[in-house]
KOLNU-284307 format. One line per 4 residues: their letters; for each residue x, y, z of C-alpha. Coordinates in steps of 0.2 Angstrom, whole numbers, plus 5000, padded with zeros to 4 digits. Layout:
# KOLNU-284307
a = X,Y,Z | ... $
END
This chain:
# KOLNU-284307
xxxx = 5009,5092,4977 | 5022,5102,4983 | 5031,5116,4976 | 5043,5117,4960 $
xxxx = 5059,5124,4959 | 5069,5132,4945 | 5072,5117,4938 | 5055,5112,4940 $
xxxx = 5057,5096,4952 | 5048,5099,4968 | 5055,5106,4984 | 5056,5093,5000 $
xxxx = 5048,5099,5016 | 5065,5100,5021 | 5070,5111,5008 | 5056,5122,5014 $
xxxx = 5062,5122,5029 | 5082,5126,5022 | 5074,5140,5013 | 5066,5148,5028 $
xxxx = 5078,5146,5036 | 5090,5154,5024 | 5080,5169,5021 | 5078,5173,5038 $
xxxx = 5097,5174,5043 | 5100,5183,5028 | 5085,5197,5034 | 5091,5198,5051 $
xxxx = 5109,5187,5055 | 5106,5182,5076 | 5122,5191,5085 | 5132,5174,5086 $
xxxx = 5118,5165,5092 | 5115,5176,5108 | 5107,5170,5127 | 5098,5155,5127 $
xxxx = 5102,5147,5110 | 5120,5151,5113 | 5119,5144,5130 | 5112,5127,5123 $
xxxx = 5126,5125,5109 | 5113,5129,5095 | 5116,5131,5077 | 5112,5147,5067 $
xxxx = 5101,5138,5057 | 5094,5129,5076 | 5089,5144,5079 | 5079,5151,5069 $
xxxx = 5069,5135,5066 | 5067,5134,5084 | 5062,5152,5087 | 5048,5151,5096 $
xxxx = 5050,5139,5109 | 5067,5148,5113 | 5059,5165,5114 | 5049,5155,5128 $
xxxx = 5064,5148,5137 | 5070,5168,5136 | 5054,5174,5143 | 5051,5163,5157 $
xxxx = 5072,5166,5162 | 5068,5185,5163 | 5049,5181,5174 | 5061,5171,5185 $
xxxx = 5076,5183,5186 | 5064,5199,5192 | 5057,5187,5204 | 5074,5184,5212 $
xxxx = 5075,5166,5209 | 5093,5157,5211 | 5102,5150,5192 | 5097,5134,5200 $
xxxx = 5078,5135,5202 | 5075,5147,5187 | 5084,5129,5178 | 5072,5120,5188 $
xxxx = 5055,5129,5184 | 5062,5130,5165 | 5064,5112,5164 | 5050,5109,5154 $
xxxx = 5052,5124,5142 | 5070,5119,5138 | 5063,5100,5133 | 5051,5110,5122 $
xxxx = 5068,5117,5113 | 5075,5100,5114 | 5062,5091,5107 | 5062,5104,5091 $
xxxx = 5080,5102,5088 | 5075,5084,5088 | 5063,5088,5076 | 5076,5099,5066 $
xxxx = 5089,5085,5062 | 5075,5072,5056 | 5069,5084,5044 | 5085,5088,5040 $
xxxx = 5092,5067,5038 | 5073,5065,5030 | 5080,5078,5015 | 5095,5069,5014 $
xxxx = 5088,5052,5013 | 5076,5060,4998 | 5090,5065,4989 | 5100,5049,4990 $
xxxx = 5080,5039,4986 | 5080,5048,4972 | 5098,5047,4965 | 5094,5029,4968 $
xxxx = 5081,5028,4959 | 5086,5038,4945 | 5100,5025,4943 | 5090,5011,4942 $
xxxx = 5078,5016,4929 | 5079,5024,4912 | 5077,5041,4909 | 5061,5040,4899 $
xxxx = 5054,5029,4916 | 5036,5033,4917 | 5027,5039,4933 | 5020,5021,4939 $
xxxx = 5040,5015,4936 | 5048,5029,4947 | 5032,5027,4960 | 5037,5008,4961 $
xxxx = 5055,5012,4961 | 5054,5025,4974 | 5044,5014,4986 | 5056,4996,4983 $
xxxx = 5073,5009,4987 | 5063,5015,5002 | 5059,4999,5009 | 5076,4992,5004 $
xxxx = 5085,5008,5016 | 5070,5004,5030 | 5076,4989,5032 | 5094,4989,5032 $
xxxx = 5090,5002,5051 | 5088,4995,5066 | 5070,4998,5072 | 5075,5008,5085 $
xxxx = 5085,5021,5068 | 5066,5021,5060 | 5057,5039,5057 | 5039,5039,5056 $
xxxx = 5036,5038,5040 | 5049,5024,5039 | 5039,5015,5052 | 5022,5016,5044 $
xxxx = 5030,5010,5029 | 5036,4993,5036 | 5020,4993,5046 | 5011,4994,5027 $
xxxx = 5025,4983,5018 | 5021,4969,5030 | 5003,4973,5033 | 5003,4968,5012 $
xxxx = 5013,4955,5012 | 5002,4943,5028 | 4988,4949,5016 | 4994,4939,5001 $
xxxx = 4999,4926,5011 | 4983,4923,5020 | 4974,4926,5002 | 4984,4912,4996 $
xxxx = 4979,4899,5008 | 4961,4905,5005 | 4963,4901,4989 | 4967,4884,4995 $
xxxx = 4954,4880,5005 | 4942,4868,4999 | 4929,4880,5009 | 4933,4894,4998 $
xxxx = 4935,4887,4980 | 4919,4871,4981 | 4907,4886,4977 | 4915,4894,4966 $
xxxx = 4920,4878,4957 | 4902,4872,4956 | 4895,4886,4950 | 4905,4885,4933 $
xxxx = 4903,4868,4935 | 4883,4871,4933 | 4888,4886,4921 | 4898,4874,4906 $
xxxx = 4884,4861,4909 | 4872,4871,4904 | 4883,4878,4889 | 4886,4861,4885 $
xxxx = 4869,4855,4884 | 4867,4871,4873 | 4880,4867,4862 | 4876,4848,4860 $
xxxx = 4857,4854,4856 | 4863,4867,4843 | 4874,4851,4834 | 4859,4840,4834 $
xxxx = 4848,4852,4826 | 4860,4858,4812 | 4865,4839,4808 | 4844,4838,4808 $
xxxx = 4842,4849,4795 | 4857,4846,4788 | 4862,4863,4786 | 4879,4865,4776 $
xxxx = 4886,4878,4786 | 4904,4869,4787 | 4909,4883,4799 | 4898,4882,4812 $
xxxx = 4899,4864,4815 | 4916,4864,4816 | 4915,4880,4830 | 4902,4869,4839 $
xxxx = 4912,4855,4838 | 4928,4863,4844 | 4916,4872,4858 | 4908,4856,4865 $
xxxx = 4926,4847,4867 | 4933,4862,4879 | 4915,4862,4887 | 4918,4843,4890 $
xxxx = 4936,4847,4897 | 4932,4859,4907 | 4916,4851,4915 | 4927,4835,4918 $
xxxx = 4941,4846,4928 | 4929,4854,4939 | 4920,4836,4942 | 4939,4830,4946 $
xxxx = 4941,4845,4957 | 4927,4846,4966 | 4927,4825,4970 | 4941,4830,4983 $
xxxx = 4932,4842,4993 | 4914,4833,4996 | 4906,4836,4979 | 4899,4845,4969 $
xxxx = 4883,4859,4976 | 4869,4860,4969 | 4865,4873,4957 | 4850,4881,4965 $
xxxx = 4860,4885,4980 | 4860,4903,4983 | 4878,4906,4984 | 4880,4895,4968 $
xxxx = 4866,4902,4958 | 4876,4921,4962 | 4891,4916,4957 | 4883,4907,4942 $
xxxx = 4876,4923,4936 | 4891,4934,4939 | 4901,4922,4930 | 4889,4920,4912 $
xxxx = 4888,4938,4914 | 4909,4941,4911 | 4919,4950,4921 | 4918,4964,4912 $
xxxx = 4900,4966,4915 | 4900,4960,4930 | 4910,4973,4938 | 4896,4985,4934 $
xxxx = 4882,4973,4943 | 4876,4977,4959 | 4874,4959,4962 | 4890,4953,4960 $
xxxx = 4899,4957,4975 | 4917,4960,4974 | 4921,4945,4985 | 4911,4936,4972 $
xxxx = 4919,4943,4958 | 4936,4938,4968 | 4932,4921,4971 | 4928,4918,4952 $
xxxx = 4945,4925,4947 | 4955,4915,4959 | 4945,4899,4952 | 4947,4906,4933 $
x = 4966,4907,4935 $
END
């Protein structure tokens, strides 16, 4: 987490950067950006970000000077060092367009939401306003992070899609299906048994026979569906299957529980939700 202001919002990694750089002009002010940072058109603020690799264009010039070497081969040998500087100024104005960006993300976001928004809200905010100002670049406008956030967005998206047609591929669903198939048959059975024994007995607990009677009518719904479902794709497997008996298990266990079951696999546990909804 990064660092908190005054106000208590935290600082960009631009704003770092502003700050340093600030501080260090205000310590030591460069004499209207002199020799090779003058030379190249830089900024003050250029400059200081960019110290380092100019101080190495600087040396190299005064190597190549003492040696004799003409302005055009002393350009020549320091070729490479001036593209180090170019590529940090490069470096310098995304930061500096990243900060910007963050400010406007954020003023965005702040007027889309309410201002008692939670964390997960502005989160979700933040990243649809994010993708939303991706898009509307050209590929070739993108930053990094820009990128790797299409890259992610799309990455997501083929992921629901291709989870979809799982879903709807016989292939995927006839285990799945059997297994509560097997599952309400043997509640069914269970329920039917209970009935006949208290109307055996004839015990007078009104309550009971009217849960049980209420509870073998959904059975018999749902056992009906999965038959009709399961018609379409070949039948139903048996129940002593492997993968059916698994997902049997997992399923009279609850999803609660079965979460917690080193048996249940999470594909399994997946496979049961799609078919339960």
């Amino acid at each position: 987490m990064g660092a908190r202001r005054g106000d208590g919002s935290a600082m960009t990694r631009a704003q770092w950067l502003w700050a340093g750089a600030a501080f260090a002009l205000a310590a030591s002010p460069p004499p209207a950006r002199a020799g090779v940072a003058e030379d190249l058109g830089m900024s003050d603020a250029e400059a200081v970000y960019c110290e380092s690799e100019v101080a190495q264009v600087e040396n190299r010039l005064r190597i190549f000077r003492a040696q004799g070497l003409s302005p055009a081969e002393q350009r020549r040998r320091n070729a490479g060092a001036e593209e180090n500087v170019a590529d940090c100024r490069r470096r310098f104005h995304e930061l500096r367009k990243a900060d910007e960006d963050d400010e406007a993300v954020r003023a965005e976001v702040a007027r889309r939401l309410p201002p008692n928004a939670g964390e997960v809200q502005r989160d979700r905010a933040e990243r649809e306003v994010r993708l939303e100002r991706a898009r509307a670049k050209p590929r070739s406008a993108l930053r990094d992070d820009e990128r790797k956030l299409l890259t992610a967005e799309e990455e997501r998206v083929h992921r629901e899609r291709a989870e979809v047609e799982r879903v709807r591929d016989p292939r995927f669903r006839r285990p799945a299906v059997s297994a509560m198939l097997c599952l309400h048959q043997r509640q069914l059975s269970r329920a039917r048994t209970e009935r006949a024994e208290v109307e055996r007995l004839g015990i007078a607990d009104k309550n009971r026979v009217y849960y049980l009677k209420g509870e073998i009518r959904r059975l018999e719904e749902n056992v009906a569906g999965e038959r009709e479902e399961l018609s379409r794709v070949g039948g139903p497997l048996t129940c002593s299957e492997p993968r059916v008996a698994s997902l049997e298990r997992c399923a009279a266990m609850g999803s609660a529980r079965a979460r917690d079951d080193e048996m249940c696999s999470s594909e399994e546990l997946q496979e049961l939700v799609h078919v339960l909804h």
